[in-house]
N, C-alpha and C positions, 0 to 999 in steps of 0.2 A: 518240611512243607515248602513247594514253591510258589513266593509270590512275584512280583513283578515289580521293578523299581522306576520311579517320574519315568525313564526316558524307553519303558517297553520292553524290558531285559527280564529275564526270570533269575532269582538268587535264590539262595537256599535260606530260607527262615520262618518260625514259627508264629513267629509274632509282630503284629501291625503298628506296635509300637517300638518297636527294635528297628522295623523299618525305616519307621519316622526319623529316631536318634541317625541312622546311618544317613540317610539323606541331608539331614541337617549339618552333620561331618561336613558330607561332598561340599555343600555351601560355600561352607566355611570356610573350607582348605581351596577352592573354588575363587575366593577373593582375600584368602588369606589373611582371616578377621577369627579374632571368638579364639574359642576354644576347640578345637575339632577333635582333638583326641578326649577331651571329657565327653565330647558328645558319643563316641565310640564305645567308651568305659560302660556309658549308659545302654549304648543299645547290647554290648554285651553282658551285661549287668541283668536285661530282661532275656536274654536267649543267651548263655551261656555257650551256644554250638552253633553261634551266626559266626561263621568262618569267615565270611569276607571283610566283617566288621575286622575280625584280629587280621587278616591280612592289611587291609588298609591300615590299622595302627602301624603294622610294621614297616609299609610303603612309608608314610609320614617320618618315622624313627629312622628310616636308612636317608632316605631324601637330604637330611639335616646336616649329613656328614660330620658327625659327633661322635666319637670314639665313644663320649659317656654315655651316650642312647643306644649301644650295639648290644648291649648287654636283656634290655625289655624288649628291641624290637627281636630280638632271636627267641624269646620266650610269647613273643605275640604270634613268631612260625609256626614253634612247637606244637601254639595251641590251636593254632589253627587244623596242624596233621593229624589233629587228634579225632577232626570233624570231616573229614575227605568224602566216606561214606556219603553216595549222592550227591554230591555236587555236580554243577554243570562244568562246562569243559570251560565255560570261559573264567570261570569262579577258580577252578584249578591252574588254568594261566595267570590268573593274578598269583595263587602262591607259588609258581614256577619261578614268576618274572621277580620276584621278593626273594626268593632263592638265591637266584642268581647276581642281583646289587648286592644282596649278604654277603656272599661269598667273592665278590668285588671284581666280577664279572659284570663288566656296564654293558658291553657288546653284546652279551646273549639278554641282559636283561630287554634290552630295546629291541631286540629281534621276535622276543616271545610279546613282548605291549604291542607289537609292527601285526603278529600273527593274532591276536587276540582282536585288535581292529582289522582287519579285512573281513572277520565275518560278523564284529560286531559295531559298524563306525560310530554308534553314538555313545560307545562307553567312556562317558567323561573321564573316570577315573583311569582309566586303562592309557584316556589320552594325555590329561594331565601329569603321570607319570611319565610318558614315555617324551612328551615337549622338558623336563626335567628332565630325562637320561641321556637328550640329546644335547640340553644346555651344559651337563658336567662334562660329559664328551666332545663338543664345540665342534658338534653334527650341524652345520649350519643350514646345509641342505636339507638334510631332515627337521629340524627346525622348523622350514617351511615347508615341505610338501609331507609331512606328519599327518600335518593339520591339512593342508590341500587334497588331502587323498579322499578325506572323510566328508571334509564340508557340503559337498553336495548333496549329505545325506541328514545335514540337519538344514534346519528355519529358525523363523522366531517362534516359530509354536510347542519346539523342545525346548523344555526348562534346558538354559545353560548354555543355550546359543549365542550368547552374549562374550560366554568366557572365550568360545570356542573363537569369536572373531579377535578379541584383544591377544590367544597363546599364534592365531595365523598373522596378526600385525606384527609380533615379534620376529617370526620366522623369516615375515617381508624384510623388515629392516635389515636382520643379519645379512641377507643376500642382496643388501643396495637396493632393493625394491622399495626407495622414499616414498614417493608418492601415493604408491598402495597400502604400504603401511602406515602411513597416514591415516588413509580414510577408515581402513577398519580397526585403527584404534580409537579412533575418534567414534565411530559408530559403537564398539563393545561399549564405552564409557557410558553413550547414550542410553545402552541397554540395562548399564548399571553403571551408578556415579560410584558403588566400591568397590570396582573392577580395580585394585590396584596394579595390576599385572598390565592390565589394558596401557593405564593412566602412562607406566615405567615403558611401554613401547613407543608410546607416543612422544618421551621424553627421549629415546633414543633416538630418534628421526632427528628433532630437533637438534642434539649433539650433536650427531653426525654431520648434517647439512649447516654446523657454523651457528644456528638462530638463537642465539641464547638468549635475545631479551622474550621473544617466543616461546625460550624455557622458560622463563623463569614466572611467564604470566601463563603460562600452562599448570604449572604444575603449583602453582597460587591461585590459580583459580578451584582448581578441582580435590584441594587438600580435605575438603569437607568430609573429602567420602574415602581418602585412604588411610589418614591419620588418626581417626578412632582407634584403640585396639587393635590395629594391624601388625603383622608380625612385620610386612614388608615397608613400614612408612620410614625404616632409618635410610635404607636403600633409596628411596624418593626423594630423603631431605638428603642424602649423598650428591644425586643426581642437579637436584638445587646448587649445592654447597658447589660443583662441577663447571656450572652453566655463570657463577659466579666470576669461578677463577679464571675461565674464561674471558673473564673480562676486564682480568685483573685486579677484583676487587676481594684483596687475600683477608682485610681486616670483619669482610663478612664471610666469608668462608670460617675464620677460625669461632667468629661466631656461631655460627651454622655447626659446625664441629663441635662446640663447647656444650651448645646448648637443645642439640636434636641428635646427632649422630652418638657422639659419648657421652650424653645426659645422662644418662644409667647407669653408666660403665659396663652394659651388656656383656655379657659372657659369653652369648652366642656366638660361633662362627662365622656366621657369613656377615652378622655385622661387625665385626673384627677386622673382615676383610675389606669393611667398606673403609673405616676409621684406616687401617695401615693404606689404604691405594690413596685417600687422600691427604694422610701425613705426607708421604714418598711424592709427591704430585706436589705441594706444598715445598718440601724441602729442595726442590728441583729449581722454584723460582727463587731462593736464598731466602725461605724463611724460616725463623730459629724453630722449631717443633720439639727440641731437644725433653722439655718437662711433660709435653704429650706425651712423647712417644716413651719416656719411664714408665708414665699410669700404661699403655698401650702394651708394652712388653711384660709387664708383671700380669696381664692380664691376660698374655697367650700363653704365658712361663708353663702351665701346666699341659697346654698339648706340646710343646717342645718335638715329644718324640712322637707325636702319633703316626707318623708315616701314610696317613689313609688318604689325602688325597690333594697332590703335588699342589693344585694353584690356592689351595687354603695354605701349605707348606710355604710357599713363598710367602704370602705375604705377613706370615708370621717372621721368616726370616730379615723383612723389611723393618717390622717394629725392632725389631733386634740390635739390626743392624744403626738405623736409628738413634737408638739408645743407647748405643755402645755397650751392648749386652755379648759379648763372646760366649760367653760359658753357654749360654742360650743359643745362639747361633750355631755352637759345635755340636750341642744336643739337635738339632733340627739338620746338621751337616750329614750326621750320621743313621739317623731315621728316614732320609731320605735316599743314603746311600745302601741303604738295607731294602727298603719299597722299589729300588732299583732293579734288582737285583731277581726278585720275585715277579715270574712271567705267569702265574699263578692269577695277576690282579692286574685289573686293565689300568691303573693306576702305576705297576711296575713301564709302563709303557710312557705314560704321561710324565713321567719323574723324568726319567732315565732321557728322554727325548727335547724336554723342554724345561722341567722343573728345575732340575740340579742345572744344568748349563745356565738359567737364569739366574738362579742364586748365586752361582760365580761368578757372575757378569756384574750384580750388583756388588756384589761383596767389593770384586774389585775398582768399583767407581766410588766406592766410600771409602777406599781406599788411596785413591787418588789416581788409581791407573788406567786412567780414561781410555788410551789404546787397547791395553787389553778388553774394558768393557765394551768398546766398541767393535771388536771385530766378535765377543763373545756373543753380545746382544744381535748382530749381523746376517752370524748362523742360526739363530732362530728364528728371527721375526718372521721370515714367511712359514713357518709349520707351527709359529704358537696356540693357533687352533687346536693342537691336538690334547693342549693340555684344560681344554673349557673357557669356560667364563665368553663375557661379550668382546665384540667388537671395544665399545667404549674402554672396558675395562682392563683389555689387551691394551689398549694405544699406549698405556704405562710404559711400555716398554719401545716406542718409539719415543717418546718423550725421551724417556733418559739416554735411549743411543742420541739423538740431537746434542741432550745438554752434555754428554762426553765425550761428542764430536767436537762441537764448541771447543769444550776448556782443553 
């Protein structure tokens, strides 16, 4: 049966309450609060054959870059192909474009979310996906004209318009557009104070443009609304911890560090990644991080090999290194030199181009051989985009070519 979901779109599903649960997902994963994958379980739970609900699960599961979630989000495909019968064409492009990040093809997956918005621009999830395929890919351009392409076709009178303005504030910043991205992160926020995604673009502006005590009363004013149960609130007290050392003030950063970023001891990935860019940023200005970064490295020790996806690969490599962990760092030497190698995964590109030559650029500055890091760090810095991540979180690696220019 088709009904039609908040923003006008037809999906295939039986049940008015399965709908509900799926909307309530979007939300979530929307401002990156709650639970969104229970919510999914649920509306699969009442419609056993709402296929997009299982696709979106496995959109969520691949997004994470977790070698341990590859295993449910390929059984969230299966169950999806099981339901194809009747489906819309845009309901099919979600499991295409799911297909394809599985198979670790980024480049077709954003090509099929690119095709799936030109006929349909208010598919939030189609776009939140694809402002994500463009962040792991450090499509900067697309970043911003993703969302540029579409907006014209939303308001405030579509549920979600709000997100749509904080994922186009990001895009702005990537491509130096300060001032614009400014104001519609500053407006998504207004649309919603749990816009964490908004709140982190705003904070990027302010990075970039120098204004730290600006960050620092930004993102303390508006903590109310991302710091709940957000998945994204380590990242923001990173961004904090950031705006800090900026100003040289290391004894609150390791604060900030001690007591938001690795409060948990997280296991997740991306906040791993946040913990090793601010250890490595930390250790740059001569501070001792040495018993951090032990907890830090025993806590990446089991992706060592996962080879899936280079700029999480480095900065595993950086706790490592770190810590003086070799046996770890050979294990990640060679996972990397295998992802290399495989043209198979848009990932073999990302390694091979940017990944591995930064890992030996570090290697070698901890090593003490600053000329070698420096001409190693040299040849990348202008194509490090191809391996993801931000602006901000790139600059890591001007940072350190500086400090081994220096010494």
């Amino acid at each position: 049966m088709i009904r039609n979901d908040a923003r006008g779109y037809p999906l295939t599903t039986a049940s008015v309450e399965a709908l509900a649960e799926f909307e309530k997902a979007q939300r979530l994963f929307s401002i990156y609060a709650g639970d969104p994958l229970a919510a999914l379980q649920a509306a699969t739970d009442l419609d056993p054959s709402f296929a997009l609900a299982h696709v979106m699960r496995a959109h969520l599961l691949i997004s994470g870059a977790e070698m341990s979630a590859r295993g449910d989000a390929e059984a969230a495909l299966k169950t999806a192909e099981r339901y194809t019968a009747g489906l819309t064409p845009r309901e099919l492009g979600h499991l295409a474009a799911a297909r394809a990040w599985f198979r670790g093809d980024l480049v077709g997956a954003s090509r099929i979310l690119d095709d799936i918005l030109m006929d349909h621009p208010r598919d939030l999830l189609a776009l939140q996906m694809g402002h994500t395929v463009d962040f792991y890919l450090g499509d900067t351009i697309n970043l911003r004209d993703r969302v540029g392409r579409v907006l014209p076709r939303w308001d405030s009178g579509v549920p979600g318009f709000g997100h749509v303005l904080g994922m186009h504030a990001f895009g702005l910043e990537e491509m130096g557009d300060y001032v614009a991205a400014e104001r519609a992160g500053r407006r998504a926020v207004e649309h919603d104070a749990r816009d964490a995604w908004a709140v982190h673009a705003v904070a990027h502006v302010l990075e970039m443009e120098g204004r730290s005590a600006d960050g620092i009363a930004w993102l303390s004013e508006t903590k109310d609304g991302w710091v709940p149960e957000n998945f994204f609130a380590i990242h923001n007290w990173w961004h904090l911890a950031l705006f800090h050392l900026d100003r040289g003030e290391t004894d609150r950063v390791l604060e900030l560090y001690d007591s938001q970023v690795r409060a948990t001891r997280s296991p997740v990935v991306l906040d791993m990644v946040d913990a090793s860019a601010m250890l490595w940023r930390l250790n740059l200005t001569g501070v001792d991080v040495a018993g951090r970064a032990q907890e830090l490295a025993d806590a990446w020790a089991p992706r060592a090999r996962d080879g899936l996806y280079a700029f999480s690969d480095a900065h595993a490599a950086m706790a490592f290194l770190l810590a003086g962990r070799c046996d770890l760092l050979r294990e990640t030497f060679v996972a990397m030199d295998e992802a290399a190698e495989d043209d198979s995964r848009t990932n073999g590109m990302m390694t091979r181009d940017v990944g591995l030559p930064l890992v030996r650029a570090l290697h070698a500055f901890k090593a003490g051989r600053y000329g070698e890091a420096v001409e190693g760090l040299r040849r990348i810095k202008g194509i490090a985009v191809r391996f993801g991540g931000s602006n901000a979180q790139r600059d890591l690696i001007h940072w350190t070519m500086t400090e081994a220019a220096l010494r």
